[in-house]
Structures are given as C-alpha cells and as structure tokens.
N, C-alpha and C positions, 0 to 999 in steps of 0.2 A: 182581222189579223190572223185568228187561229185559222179562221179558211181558207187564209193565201199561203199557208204556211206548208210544204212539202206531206207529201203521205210518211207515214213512220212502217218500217220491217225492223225484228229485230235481229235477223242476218245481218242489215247493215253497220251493227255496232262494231267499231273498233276500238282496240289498245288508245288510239289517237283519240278518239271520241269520247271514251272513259275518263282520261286525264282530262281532259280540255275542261267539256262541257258537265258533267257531273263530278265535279272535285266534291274531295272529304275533309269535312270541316270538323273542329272539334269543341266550337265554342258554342254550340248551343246544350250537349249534354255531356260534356267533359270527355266524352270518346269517338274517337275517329267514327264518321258515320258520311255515304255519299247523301247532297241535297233531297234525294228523294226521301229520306228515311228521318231526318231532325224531326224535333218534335214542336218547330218552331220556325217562320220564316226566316231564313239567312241571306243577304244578299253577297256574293263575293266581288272585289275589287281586286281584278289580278295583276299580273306583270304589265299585260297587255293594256289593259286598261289605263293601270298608270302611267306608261311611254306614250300615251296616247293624247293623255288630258290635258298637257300642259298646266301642271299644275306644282308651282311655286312651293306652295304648303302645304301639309295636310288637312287642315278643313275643308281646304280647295275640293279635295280630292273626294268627300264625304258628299255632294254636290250632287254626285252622282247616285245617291240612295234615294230612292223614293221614299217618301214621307221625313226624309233628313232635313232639316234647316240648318244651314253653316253661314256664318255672317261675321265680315269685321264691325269689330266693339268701335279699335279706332285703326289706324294705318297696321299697326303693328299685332295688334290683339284681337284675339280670337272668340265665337262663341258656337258649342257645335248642340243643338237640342231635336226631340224627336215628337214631333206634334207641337211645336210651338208651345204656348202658355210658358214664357219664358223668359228674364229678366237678363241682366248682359254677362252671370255667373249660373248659365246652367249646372242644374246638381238632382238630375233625377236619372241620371246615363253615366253607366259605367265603361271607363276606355281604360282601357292593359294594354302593354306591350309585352309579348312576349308570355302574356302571363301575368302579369304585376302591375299592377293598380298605379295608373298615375294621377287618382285624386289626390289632391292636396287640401286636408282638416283648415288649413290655415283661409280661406276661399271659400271650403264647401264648395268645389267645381275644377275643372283642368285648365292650370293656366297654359296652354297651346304655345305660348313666347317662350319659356323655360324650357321648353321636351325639346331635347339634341338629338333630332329626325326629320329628315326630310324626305320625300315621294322618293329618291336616289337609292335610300336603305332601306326602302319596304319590298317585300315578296306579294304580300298579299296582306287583303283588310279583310275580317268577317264581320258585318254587320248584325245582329238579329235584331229584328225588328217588330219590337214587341218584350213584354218582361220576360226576364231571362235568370229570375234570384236561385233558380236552384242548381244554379251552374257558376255563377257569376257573383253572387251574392247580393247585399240591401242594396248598393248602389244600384244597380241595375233594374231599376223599377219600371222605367217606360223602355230599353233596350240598352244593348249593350256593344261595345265596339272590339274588337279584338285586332290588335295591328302586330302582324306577325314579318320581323323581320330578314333578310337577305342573309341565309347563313347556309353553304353549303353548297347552295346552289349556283356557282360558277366556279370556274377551275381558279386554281392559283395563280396571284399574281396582284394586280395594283392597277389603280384607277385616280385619275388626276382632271378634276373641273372644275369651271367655273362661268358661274352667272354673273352679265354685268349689266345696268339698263336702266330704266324710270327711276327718277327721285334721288342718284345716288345709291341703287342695288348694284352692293356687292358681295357677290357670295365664292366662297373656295373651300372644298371638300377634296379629301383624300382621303383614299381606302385601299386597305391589303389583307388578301386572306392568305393562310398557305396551310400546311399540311407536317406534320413531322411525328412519324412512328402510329401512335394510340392518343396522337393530341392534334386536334384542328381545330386553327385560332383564326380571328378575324377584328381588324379595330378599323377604327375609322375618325376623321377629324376633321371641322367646319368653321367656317368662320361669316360672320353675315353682318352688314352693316346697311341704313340706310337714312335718308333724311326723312322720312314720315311724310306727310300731309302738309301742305303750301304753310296752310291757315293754322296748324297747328303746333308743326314741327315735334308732332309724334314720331320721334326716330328710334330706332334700337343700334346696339353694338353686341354682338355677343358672338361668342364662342363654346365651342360642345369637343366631348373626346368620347366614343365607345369603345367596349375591347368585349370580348366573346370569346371563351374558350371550352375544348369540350372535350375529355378525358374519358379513354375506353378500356381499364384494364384489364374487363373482362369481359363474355359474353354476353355476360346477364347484367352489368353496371355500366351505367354510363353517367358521369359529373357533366355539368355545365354553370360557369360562373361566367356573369355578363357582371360588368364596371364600367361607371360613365358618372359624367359630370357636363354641365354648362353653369354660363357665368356670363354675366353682362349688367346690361341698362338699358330699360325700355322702358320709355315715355309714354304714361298710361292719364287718363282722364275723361270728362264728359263731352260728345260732339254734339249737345243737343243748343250750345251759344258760341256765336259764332267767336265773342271773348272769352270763351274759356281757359285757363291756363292749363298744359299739361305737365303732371308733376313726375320726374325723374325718380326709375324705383330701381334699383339696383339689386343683382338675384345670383344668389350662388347653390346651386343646385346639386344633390348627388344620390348616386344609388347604388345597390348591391344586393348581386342576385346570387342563389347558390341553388342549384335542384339534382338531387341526387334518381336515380331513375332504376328502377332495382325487375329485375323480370323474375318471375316465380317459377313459372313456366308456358307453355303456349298458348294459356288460354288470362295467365295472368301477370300483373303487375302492380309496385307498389312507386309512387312518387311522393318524395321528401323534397318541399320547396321552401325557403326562407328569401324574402327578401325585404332593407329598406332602404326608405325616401328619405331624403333630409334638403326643405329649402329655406333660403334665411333671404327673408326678403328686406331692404335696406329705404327707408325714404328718410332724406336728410329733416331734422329736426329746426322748426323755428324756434330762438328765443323768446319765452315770456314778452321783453322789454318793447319786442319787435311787434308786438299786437297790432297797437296803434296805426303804424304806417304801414302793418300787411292792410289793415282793413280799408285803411285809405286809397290807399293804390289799389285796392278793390275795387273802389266806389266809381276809382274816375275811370278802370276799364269796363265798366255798366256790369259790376257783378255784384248780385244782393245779398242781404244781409244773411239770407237761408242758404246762399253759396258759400257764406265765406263762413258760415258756422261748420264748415268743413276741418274748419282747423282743429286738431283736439289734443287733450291733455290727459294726466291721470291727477297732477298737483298744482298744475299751471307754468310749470317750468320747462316741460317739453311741450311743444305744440308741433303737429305735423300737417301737410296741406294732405296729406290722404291716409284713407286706413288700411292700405295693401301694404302691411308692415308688421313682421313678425319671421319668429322661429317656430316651424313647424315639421313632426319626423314622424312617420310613419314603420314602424315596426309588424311585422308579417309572418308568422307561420302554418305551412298547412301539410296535411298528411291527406294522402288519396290513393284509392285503390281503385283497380280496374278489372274487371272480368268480361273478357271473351269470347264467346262459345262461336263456332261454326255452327252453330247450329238456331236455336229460338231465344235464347236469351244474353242479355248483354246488361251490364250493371257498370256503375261508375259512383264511389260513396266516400266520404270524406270528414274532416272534422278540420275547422281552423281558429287559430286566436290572432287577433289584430290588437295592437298599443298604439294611439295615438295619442299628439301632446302639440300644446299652443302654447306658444309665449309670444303677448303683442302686448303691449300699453295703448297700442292705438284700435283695437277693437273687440280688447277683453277689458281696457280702462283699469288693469292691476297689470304690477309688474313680475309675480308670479306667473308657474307653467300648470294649467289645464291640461288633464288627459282624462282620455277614456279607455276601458278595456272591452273589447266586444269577444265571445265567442258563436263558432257556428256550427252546426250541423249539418251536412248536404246531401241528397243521395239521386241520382235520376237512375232510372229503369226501360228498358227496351224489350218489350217482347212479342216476337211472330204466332199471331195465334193461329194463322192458315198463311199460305202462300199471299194471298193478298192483305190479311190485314198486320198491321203492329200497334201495341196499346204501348204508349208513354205514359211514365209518372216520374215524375220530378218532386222532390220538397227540400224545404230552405227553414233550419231552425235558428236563429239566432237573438243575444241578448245583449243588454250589457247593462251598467249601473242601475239606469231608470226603467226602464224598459223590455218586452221581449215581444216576440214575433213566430210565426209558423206561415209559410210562403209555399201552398200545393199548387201543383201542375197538373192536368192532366191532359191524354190526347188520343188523337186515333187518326192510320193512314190508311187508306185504302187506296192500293193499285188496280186502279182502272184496265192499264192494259201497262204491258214492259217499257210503254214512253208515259204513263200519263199519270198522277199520284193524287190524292185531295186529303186534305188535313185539318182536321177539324180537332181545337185543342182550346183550351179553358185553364182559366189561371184568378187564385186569388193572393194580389201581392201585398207584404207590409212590409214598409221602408222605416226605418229608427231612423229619428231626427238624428243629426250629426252635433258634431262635439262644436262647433260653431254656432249653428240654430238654438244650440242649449243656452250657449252663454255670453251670445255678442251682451256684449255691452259698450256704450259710449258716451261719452260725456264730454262737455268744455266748461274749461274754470277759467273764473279772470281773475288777474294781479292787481287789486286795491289794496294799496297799504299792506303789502304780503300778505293779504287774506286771500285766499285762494277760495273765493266761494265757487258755486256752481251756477255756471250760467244758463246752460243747455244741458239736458239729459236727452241724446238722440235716440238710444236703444235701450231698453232694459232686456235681460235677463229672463229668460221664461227656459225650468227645469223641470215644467210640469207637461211639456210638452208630450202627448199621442203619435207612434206610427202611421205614418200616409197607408191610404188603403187604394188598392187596382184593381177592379174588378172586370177582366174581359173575357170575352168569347174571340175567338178569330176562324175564318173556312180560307182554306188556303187550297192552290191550283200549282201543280207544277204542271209540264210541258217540257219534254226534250226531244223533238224530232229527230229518228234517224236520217237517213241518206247524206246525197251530196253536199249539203252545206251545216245541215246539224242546227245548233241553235238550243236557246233557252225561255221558258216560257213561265214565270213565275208573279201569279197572282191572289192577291189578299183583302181578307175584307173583314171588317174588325167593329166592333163594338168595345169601347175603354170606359167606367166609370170609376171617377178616384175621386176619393170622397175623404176629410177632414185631410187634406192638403195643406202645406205652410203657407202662412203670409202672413203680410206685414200691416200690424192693429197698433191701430192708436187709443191711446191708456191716457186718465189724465194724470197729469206729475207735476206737483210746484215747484216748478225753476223760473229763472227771472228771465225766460225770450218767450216760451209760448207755454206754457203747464201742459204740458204731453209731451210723450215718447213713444218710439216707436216698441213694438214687442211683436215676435213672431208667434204665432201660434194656429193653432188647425180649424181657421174659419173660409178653406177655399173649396168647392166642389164642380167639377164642371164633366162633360158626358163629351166623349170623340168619336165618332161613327165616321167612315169612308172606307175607299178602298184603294189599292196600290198594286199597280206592276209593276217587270221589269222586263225589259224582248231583248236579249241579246242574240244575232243573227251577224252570219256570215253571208253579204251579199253575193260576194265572187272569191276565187284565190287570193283575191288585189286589196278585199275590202271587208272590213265586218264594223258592225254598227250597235250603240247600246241607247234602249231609249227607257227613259225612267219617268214615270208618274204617278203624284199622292193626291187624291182629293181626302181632305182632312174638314171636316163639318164639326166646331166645338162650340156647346154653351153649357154657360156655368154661370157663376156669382161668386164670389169674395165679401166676407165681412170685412173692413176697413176698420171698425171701431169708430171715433168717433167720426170720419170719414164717410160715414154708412155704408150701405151696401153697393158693389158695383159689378156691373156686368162685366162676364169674361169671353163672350160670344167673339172677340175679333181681336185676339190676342193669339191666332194662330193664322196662319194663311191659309183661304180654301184650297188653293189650287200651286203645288209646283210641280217643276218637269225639267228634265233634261236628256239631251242627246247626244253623243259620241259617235263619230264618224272617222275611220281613217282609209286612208285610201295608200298601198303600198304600192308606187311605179314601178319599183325596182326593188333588190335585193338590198339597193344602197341607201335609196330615197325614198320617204314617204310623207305624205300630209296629212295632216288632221285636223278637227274641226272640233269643238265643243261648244253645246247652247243650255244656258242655264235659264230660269223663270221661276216667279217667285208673284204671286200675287199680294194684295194689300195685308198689311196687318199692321195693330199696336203692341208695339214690343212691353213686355213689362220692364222698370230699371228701376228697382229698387224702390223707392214711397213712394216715386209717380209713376205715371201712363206715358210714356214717350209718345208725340204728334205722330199720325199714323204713316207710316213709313208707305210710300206708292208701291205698285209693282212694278216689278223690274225686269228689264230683258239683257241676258249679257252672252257673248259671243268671244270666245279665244281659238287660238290656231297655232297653231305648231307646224311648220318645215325643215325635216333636219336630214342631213346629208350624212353618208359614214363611209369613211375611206378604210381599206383592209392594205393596214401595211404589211412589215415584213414578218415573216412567222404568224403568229396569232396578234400581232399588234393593230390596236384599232386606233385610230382618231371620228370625233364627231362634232360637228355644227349644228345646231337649232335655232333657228329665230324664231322667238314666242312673240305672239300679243295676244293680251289680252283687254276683252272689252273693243273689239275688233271695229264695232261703227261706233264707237263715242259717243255712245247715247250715255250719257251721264246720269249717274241715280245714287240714291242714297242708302245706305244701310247702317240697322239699326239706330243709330242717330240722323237728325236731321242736317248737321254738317260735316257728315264724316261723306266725304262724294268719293266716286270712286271713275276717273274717267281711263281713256285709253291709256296703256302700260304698255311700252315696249319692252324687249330682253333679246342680250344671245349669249346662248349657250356653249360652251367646249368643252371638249371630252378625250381624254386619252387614257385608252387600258392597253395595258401592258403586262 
C-alpha cells in the first residue's frame, strides 16, 4: 500500500489539505496539536465519515476504529471496549462528550441507551488509542473517546428528520442554531422508539432535549453552558437463552455543564470547567408474597434456579428481577492551564476533584448512599528539541479514600521527512477501582414466617481492592501524502501488559443455595501484542475510502477462586477490519458502502464465559438524494440497510441475532 501510494513534495501542501487531512486534535494532550505531533495514536472520525457510514448510533460509528470493538448487548443496548477482555459493562475506556465524562459510578461503564446523541449531532469523534490517563484521567486506561459535538459549524437556522424502518424504528429530531449579539446558541430534540428483537421484545421508548450556549463579553472570556436531559424505558436483559425474560428499566437522565475559558495572553490561557451527571435508573419492584409464582413461572419457561436468583432484596420486601437500579450523580470540577509558545515548548497542566455517590438496594443491598471523593493532578508537556525531534511527557496523579496512583508518559517523534513522522512512546498506567468495584454487594432473603433470612449472597464487598496496572510500549507511523489526492496513513504497533486486573472470585460464604459469593478482586493478568492501521484515501474527486485494521494477539489467566484458574487467551478477537467507501455522482447524490468483521471470540458477562461468539461479516449502504430548494433550503432522502446480504450472526450473546434492517431517512434544513 505505502508503494501504491502517490510521491510526496511539500510545495503541494494546501490550506485544503491542512484542514482535511492533518486536523488538530486536543484529546490526547489537552492542547490543540496537528496528528503529526500527539504523543499518542488518534484516530479521527469526521463529518465525512459520519454521512458516510450509515450509522444509526454511535457505537455503530466506533466500528470504524481499528482495534475498537462495538457490539450490541441486546437490540437496544450497547457495549463499546478497546482490545477486547471485556464483559457486556466495559469500564476500562474513557468516553466524554464535549469534555465531560459520561461514566455512570452506578454501572461502572457508559450506558450508550441513556446519552441523548445521535451520529446527526456529532462534528467529529477522537479516538486514542491506547492509555491516555494524563490527559483524560483513571478511566482512560486502555483509550479514550472524545465525541465532540456540531456547534458552530453551520449557519443559522433549523433542521427537521426522521428515521422510519425495521422492527418499528422510529426516530424524530429537531435542531436550531442561531446567533444574537455576543451569545450563540444551539438546542436540539429527539425522540426514538422501537420494538426490539422478535424473541425478546427488547424495545426502547425515549426522548432527549440539548441546548448549548456560548457568551463572549469580552476578548479574552468566553462562557459556555451546555443543558440536556433524556428519559425513557428500555428493555435490557441476557440473550445468551432463548427464554430469557427482558426486564423494563426506566431512566431519567440529566446534565450540566459550565466552562469559563479565560486568555492570559497570546501564548496563554486558563479554563474553569464544572460539570454534573445525574441518572436514576427505575426497575419496578416484585412483592415478597409474589416469590413463589415468580419462581414457578420461571420453571415452566426452562429458567433455572441460578437465573431466577436474579431476583434480590435488601429485607426481603422488595425484590427486583435486575440490578440496573439505582441513583447515581456525578459531581466534576477542574481548573486547566494552557501555555503556548511559537516557538519549542507547549505545556497544558491542571488539577481536578470528582464526587461521586450510589444509591441502589439492588446492587449495594443497603438503602443508603455510597460516595467517593477522588482528587487529580495532570500535567503533559511538548517539546521541539531540533526541527525534527519532539519529547512528550505526560503524568496523571490521582487518589481517593483507599487508594492513590501516579500514571507517567513518555515519548518521542521524529520526522522523517515534512510527510512522514514515527512515534515511539511508553506509558505506565494505574486505574483506581471504582466506587462500584469497591462495594457491589448483593444478596437474596426469603419470607418464612417474616424471617427474612438470607438465602443467596451473590457479591460481597471487597474495599481492599489494588489499582489496575498498564504497562506498554507503542512505535507508531504516520503517512500523509502530498499531491493530487492526499490521504492518511496511520500505523501502530503495540505491546500492553496489565497486570492485577479486576475480576470476579469465588469466596466461600454460608448461605443456604450454594456457600459462595462472588467478590471482585485483582487476580486477572493477560499481555496484548499486535498491530493496527488506518489508510484513508481519496480515490478520485467522486470518491474517498477508509479502511481500518487491528490484529489484537492476548493471553493471560484469571483467578476465579474457587473456580480455579482460567485462561483468557480468546476473550478478544484476533482479527477486525473495516471499510468505508463512498462514491459522490453528483453534487446531489451519493452512495456509500460500509464493511465491518470481527473474528471469533469469548465475551466475558459477568461469573460466566459466554459460548464463543463466530465471526461475523456485516455490510450496510446508504443512498441519499438532496434537493436545493429555495434560498438556502434543503430537503434529503436516504435509504439505509444494513446488514446488506442477510448473512445473520450473533453478537455478544448467542440469541441476540442481528439480520437485515431496512431504514429511510428525511431531512429538511431550513
């Protein structure tokens, strides 16, 4: 590929070519910096891209990252992990919007059904790929996502669509930006419904409202307050039997953002950001009395006695069939400084506090609220020691009750030539267990004679819990052809050891189903070696193409406790890839093509091993038409499918199938 690929001058650079193909990204060391210079691989997912992929949702759209794995849980629910070794609540990847963390403590993971955002309201996604803690912080241990959205960038006015198609998809969004004096505002509002899966009747209902506003009343300040909230019910559960019942969890979501943006002068600035999360997740309560003939009507849809201990209690009075149930808020503040220079050095250094807090009965098993306070320290560094080289350093201090952590970077780029860059950069991460890890707990009581003994202890409690460790090396390749078609060329090759890792140990515990519980604790180690591109190329004027691939090689082992030991060698896929193709006939009309793959692997879900999931080949397409009405008024058509030849395949679970989906699309801005 590098020998088919055009000679490079660097006369042929343009203004055009700058913007396109070397954008600047700010998520891998908190300051504007072009691809060449991060100290870390980034993959971008732009405008283009997104109009391109036909893609529904945002995981969809993550598909496109090499070494990414994105998978539906069940019709509605999402899981997005980086290297696999992953259960159906990834929590070792950090995704922000805008800046602000949309882990939810309540989870430990991004519940992706809750976030009021669809591929419509995104600008651009930054990937890094690879840890990223001294920019991003603990969450971000194997990579981080940064999803920055559409503000700014289109003139005033309003936008009105909607999706209609498979299963009952129906989707309506409206959007308006405009402009007035020293204030430019933007809100937007959705609504999505669907019937879920045949066999399951995983469906969702929900609605989202954003608003973004952004106050200049001076040269050197600028406010920006984003407000949003969604709200529904969506049907979550196991697709690994085919009787599974999916239990109704009902979710009211909200946030608030505030970042004050302060310039010093030319070469500096300070940013004051506060933002929280608040989501209260709802699953109706069974009565005590009603035990009995839950568990029977269990029996006679073939679900066992280890499924129906799903149900849990704190007294035996409330019982619920799941434990996705709780209030949980996340509290944010951070101060950040930025420096610089025209010249060799560039700094970006900060300090932050985070409040988190849980309130569940159904997976803390007390009706008290749980919080934790974490503080951090962050600082990356950029400096030109000659024309071709730059040394990065990055570091990440943070603590909190139990625990504390120190998280270095380091790196070096050297330019080859004004197209060609290589990057070689080294990292030791520590990730703090989460306020969840610390203190699930779960239990079931039955009702004999109001005795509410204990019948099951499913989790215990472990506060004694160790920092995950990351220990990698990465050599990284950029490539950006001059001349007539331009193009990107971004290659990685990486070595990951993470060593006392969480998982889930069996303890023994006297209760009257089985004397053991589960308990998490740091008995998982496994070693990831591969490497990963990304070729984005312009074929012709008419046509530009993305093609993405990870080979991902991991083994490891997990203590299970009394479980024993089990291998963790095929709990990641060796091999994915995919391709984006669009072909523009016209100003008005264009087609597109996307191909995803995903070789074998065994998902982790929680105490067990899910049956090993095949590989899969999936195909979507997009055709959409745009009419230019009067003045600037547009209308547009798409008809999407996805899953293009019906080749039917499974993900993550063994009955969660996923066959052809039709859709069409309309659009009118105004």
């Amino acid at each position: 590929m590098l020998v088919a690929l055009p000679p490079v001058h660097a006369s042929d650079f343009s203004e055009a070519d700058l913007l396109t193909d070397i954008p600047t990204v700010v998520s891998a060391s908190r300051m504007p910096q072009p691809l060449a210079e991060t100290p870390a691989a980034v993959t971008l997912i732009d405008r283009e891209m997104i109009e391109a992929s036909a893609a529904l949702n945002v995981p969809d759209l993550l598909r496109l990252v090499p070494g990414i794995q994105a998978f539906h849980v069940s019709y509605n629910t999402f899981g997005v992990t980086y290297h696999g070794v992953s259960d159906n609540f990834p929590h070792q990847m950090e995704v922000q919007v805008n800046g602000r963390s949309i882990y939810i403590p309540l989870l430990s993971a991004v519940t992706w059904e809750t976030l009021g955002l669809v591929p419509d309201d995104i600008e651009r996604i930054e990937v890094i790929r690879g840890s990223n803690m001294p920019s991003q912080g603990t969450n971000a241990f194997l990579g981080a996502i940064n999803i920055i959205t559409r503000y700014g960038t289109r003139p005033e006015g309003s936008t009105l669509s909607t999706t209609q198609g498979e299963r009952g998809e129906q989707r309506y969004r409206f959007s308006h930006q405009g402009h007035a004096v020293a204030l430019d505002y933007q809100f937007n509002a959705g609504y999505q419904q669907n019937d879920g899966n045949k066999l399951f009747q995983d469906r969702i209902d929900k609605s989202y409202f954003n608003s973004r506003h952004s106050f200049t009343p001076s040269l050197n300040d600028q406010f920006d307050i984003q407000l949003g909230f969604s709200q529904g019910e969506v049907f979550t559960g196991d697709g690994d039997h085919s009787g599974n019942q999916f239990i109704g969890r009902e979710f009211h979501q909200n946030y608030q953002q505030l970042r004050w943006l302060h310039t010093l002068d030319l070469q500096q600035e300070l940013q004051l950001q506060f933002y929280r999360n608040r989501l209260k997740a709802d699953v109706d309560p069974i009565p005590a009395e009603a035990v009995p003939q839950v568990q029977e009507e269990a029996a006679r849809n073939g679900l066992s006695s280890e499924q129906f201990t799903q149900l849990l209690g704190i007294d035996g009075t409330l019982l619920r069939p799941s434990r996705e149930h709780g209030d949980t808020t996340v509290n944010d503040l951070e101060l950040l400084y930025r420096f610089q220079s025209a010249g060799r050095f560039n700094l970006s250094s900060g300090l932050g506090y985070r409040y988190e807090s849980i309130k569940s009965d159904a997976i803390l098993s007390r009706a008290d609220r749980q919080s934790s306070q974490r503080r951090r320290l962050f600082s990356n560094l950029s400096y030109q020691l000659s024309p071709e080289w730059i040394w990065h350093l990055g570091a990440l201090y943070e603590e909190d009750e139990r625990n504390r952590a120190f998280s270095p970077r380091t790196g070096l780029s050297y330019q080859l030539t004004p197209e060609q860059t290589l990057r070689l950069s080294l990292s030791r991460a520590r990730r703090l267990p989460s306020l969840l890890e610390r203190k699930i707990s779960v239990d079931i009581r039955q009702n004999a004679s109001n005795n509410f003994a204990l019948l099951d202890q499913q989790f215990c409690s472990n506060d004694e819990l160790k920092p995950e460790l990351n220990e990698s090396i990465e050599l990284g390749y950029l490539l950006r052809p001059a001349g007539k078609h331009g193009g990107l060329f971004d290659l990685r090759l990486y070595q990951e050891d993470i060593s006392d890792a969480l998982t889930d140990h069996f303890i023994p515990f006297a209760d009257q189903l089985d004397n053991r519980c589960i308990q998490v604790h740091n008995g998982a180690r496994w070693r990831a070696r591969g490497v990963e591109f990304q070729l984005k190329q312009s074929l012709s004027p008419a046509d530009f193409m993305v093609l993405s691939y990870g080979y991902n090689n991991v083994e490891g082992i997990e203590d299970r406790g009394l479980k024993g030991i089990e291998p963790l060698d095929d709990t990641a896929p060796l091999h994915t890839a995919s391709l984006l193709w669009k072909h523009q006939f016209s100003s008005d009309l264009s087609f597109s093509l996307a191909g995803y793959f995903m070789s074998t692997v065994n998902w982790l879900e929680g105490a067990t091993v899910a049956r090993p999931r095949k590989a899969y080949r999936r195909a979507d397409m997009q055709l959409a038409k745009l009419w230019r009405l009067r003045g600037d008024n547009e209308a547009e058509i798409a008809l999407i499918v996805q899953n293009l030849f019906d080749e039917e395949y499974s993900e993550f679970y063994e009955f969660n199938s996923f066959r052809r989906r039709g859709y069409v699309r309309l659009a009118l801005r105004y």
